[in-house]
PAGUKOL-829109 format. One line per field, with one value per residue (C-alpha): residue number from 1; x, y, z. Coordinates in Angstrom, 3 decimals. Each point is the difference from the previous one (the first is absolute). Layout:
% PAGUKOL-829109
rofi [NUM_...] $
c1 [X_...] $
c2 [Y_...] $
c3 [Z_...] $
//
This chain:
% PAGUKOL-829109
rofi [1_2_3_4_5_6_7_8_9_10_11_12_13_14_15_16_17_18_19_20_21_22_23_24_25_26_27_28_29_30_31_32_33_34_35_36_37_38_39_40_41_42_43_44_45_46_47_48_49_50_51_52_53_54_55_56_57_58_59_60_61_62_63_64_65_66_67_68_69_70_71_72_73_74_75_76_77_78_79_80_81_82_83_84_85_86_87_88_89_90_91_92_93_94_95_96_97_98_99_100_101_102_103_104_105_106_107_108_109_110_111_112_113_114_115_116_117_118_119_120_121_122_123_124_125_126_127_128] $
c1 [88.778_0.670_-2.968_1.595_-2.529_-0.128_4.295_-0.633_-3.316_2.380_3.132_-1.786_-1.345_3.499_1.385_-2.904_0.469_3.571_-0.463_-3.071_-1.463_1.950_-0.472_-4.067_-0.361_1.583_-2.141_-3.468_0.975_-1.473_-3.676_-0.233_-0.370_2.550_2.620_-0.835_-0.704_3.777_1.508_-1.149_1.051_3.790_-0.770_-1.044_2.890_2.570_-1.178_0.150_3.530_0.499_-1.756_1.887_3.503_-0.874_-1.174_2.850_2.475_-2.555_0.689_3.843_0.308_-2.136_1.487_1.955_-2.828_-2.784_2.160_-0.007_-3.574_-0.804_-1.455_-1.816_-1.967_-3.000_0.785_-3.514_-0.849_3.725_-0.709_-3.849_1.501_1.983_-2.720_-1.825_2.534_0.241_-2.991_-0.587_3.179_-1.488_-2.996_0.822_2.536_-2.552_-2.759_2.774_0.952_-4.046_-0.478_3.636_-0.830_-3.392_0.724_2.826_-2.219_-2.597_2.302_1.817_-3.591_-0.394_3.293_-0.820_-3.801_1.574_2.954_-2.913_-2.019_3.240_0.597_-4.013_1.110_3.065_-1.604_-2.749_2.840_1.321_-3.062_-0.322] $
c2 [50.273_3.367_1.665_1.550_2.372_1.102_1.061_1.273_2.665_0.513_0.749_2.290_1.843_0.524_1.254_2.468_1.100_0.676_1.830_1.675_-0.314_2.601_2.666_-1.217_-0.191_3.840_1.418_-1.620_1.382_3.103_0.656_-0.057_4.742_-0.008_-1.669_1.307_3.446_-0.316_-1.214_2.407_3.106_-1.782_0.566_3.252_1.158_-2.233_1.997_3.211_-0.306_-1.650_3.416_2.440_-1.657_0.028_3.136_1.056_-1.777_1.693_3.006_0.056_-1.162_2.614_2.931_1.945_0.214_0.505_2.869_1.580_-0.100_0.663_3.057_-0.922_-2.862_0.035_-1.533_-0.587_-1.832_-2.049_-0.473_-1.003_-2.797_-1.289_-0.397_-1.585_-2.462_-1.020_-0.600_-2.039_-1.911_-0.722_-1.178_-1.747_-1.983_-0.032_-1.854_-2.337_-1.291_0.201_-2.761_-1.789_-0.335_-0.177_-3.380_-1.348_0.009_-1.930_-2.257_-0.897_-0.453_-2.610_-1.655_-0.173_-1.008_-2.911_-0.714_-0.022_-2.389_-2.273_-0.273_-0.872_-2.629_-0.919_-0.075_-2.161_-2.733_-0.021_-0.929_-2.544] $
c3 [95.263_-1.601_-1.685_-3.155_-0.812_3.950_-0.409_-3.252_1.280_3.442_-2.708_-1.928_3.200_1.670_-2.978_-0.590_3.625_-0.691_-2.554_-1.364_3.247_1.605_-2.118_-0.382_3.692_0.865_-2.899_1.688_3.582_-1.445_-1.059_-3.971_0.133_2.705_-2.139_-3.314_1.769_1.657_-3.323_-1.825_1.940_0.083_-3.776_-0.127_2.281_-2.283_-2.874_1.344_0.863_-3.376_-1.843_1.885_-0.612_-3.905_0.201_2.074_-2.910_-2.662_1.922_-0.333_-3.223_-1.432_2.547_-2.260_-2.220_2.524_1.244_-3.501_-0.388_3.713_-0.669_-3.366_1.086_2.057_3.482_1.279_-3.339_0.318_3.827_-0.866_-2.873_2.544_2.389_-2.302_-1.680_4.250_0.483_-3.071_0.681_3.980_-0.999_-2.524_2.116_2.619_-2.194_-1.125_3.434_1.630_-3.050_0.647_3.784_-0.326_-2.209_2.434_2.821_-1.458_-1.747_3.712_1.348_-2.606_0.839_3.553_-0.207_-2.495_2.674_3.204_-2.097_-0.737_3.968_0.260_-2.446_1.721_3.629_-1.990_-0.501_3.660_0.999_-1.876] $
//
């Protein structure tokens, strides 16, 4: 006789494992700093790229007028800004994903201590 509570736990289980589970399972191969740590710095390095190509389109936009007042303006205060606006943009971005990864981590530890204690479960109704 078919245990309908046994096909629906084993249901729920293969269809967590074909889904969710993948993507929980590669995040825990890591240690919790290792994968935040290794997120983060894809991040940062995103973001750096993304600053320089606006500032790069802010750049060539602005060129005719930047070459007007080229020798008006005060390059080590400009260049200084700029540093500046990067840096705030960086770590901003980096704070942002440290608390985004930070959370998917422990959330996929969750999922996968509440999928190990389903198969406990599960191998609890073999038995019997």
């Amino acid at each position: 006789m078919i245990n309908e509570e046994r096909v629906i736990l084993m249901t729920r289980l293969a269809s967590y494992e074909a889904n969710e589970g993948k993507k929980d399972i590669s995040v825990l191969n890591y240690f919790r700093n290792d994968f935040i740590g290794f997120q983060v710095l894809k991040s940062v390095i995103a973001a750096t790229i993304s600053f320089l190509a606006l500032f790069a389109v802010y750049i060539f936009y602005n060129f005719e007028e930047l070459m007007q007042e080229v020798y008006k303006m005060d390059l080590f205060a400009f260049g200084k800004n700029v540093v500046v606006l990067y840096l705030c943009t960086v770590g901003a971005y980096g704070v942002i994903s440290y608390v985004l990864y930070a959370s998917r981590y422990s959330k996929a530890k969750k999922s996968l201590r509440h999928y190990y204690a389903s198969l406990k479960k599960l191998a609890g109704m073999n038995d019997k």
